[in-house]
N, C-alpha and C positions, 0 to 999 in steps of 0.2 A: 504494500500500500504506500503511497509516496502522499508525503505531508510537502506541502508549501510553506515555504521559507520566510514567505514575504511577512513581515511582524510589523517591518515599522515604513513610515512614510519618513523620504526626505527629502529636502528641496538643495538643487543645484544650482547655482547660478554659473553661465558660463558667458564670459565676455568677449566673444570669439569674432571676426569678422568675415570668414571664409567659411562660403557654406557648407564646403567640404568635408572642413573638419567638423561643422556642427551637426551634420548627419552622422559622419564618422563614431562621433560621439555619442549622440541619442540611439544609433546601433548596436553599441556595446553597451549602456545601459539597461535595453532591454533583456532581465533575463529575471531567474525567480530568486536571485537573494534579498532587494529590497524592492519597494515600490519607490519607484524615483520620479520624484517630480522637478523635470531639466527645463528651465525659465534658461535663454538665450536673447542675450544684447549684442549689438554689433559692433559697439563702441563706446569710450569710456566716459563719454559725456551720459550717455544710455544707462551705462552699468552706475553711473553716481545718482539719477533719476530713479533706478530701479532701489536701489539700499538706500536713500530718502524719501521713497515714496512720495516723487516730483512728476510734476507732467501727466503723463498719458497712465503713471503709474500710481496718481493719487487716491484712485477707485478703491477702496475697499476691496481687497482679497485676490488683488493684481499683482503684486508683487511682495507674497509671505516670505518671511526675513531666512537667507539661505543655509544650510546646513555645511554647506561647501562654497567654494568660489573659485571656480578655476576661469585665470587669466588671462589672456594673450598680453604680451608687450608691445606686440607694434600693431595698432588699431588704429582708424581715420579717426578725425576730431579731437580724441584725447585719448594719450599711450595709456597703458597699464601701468606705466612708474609712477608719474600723477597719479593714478586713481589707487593704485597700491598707498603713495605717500598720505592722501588723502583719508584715506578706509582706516587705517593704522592710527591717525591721528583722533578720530572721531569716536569720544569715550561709550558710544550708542552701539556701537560695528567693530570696533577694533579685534574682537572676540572671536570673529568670523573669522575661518580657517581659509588661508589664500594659496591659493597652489599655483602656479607660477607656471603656465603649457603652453609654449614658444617656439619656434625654430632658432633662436639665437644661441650658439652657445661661446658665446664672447666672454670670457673673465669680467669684461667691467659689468656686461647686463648680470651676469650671477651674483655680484659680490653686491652690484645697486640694489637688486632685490631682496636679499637677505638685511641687507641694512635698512631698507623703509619697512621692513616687517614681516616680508612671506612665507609660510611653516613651509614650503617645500618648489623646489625649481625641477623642473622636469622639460627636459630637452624630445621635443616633439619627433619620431623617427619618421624616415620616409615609407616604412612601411604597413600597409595597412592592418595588417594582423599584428604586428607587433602595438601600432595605435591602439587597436582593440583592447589588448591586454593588457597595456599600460593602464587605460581607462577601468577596467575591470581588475586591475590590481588596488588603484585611488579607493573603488567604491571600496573594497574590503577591506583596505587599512582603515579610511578614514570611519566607518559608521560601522564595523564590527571587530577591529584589536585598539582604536583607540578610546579613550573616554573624553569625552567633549565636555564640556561646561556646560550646565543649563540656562537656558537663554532669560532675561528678565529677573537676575536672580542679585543685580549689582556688582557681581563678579569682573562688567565690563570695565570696573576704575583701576581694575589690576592693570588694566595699557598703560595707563598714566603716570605709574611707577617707573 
């Protein structure tokens, strides 16, 4: 008899501007360890509208506060390093776990990103199955061996230290 795995719901936020990889992605989400709910911006003006709940995202239950946040760095309108420095800075969001999913693997973009805040850089491969895997490695670490913070709970003034 096979039991379904799916227990918890989690919200992704991915700020990605290449459709490619945002299918890439919402294809490897689908499987039966969590129910994932993957919200996708195109850009980092977008992704700061979506985590303030601005604009097109003021609606009530448009944009539920993300469990994840995977980034691209180089996005039209506003990079990922902005809005990495920005998220990090913001006692409301700073809590939010930023994972850093780029084609750059340049020494300064690594070391810029761990320094404005990101738990993790993951250098994007060109292959598609290995894309897969990486995505479906993120979901398993981040919302079944780690333990998160609970959201709402004032824990968020720990950034501030």
């Amino acid at each position: 008899m096979s039991i379904s795995r799916k227990v918890k719901r989690v919200v992704i936020l991915m700020a990605e501007d290449d459709p490619g990889d945002q299918e890439l992605t919402r294809r490897a989400l689908e499987d039966d360890v969590l129910r994932v709910d993957l919200r996708i911006v195109e850009n980092g003006e977008e992704a700061l509208d979506y985590l303030h709940r601005r604009g097109r995202f003021a609606v009530e239950g448009t944009a539920p506060r993300p469990d994840l946040f995977l980034l691209d760095l180089n996005m039209p309108r506003m990079g990922g390093r902005e809005v990495l420095a920005q998220l990090k800075k913001d006692p409301t969001l700073c809590q939010i776990p930023v994972v850093v999913l780029t084609t750059s693997d340049q020494e300064i973009d690594i070391v810029k990103s761990y320094s404005l805040g990101c738990n993790s850089y993951i250098r994007k491969p060109v292959d598609l199955a290995q894309f897969a895997a990486i995505i479906r490695t993120l979901e398993n670490y981040w919302f079944e061996v780690v333990t998160l913070p609970p959201v709402s709970t004032g824990a968020e003034m720990a950034c501030l230290a």
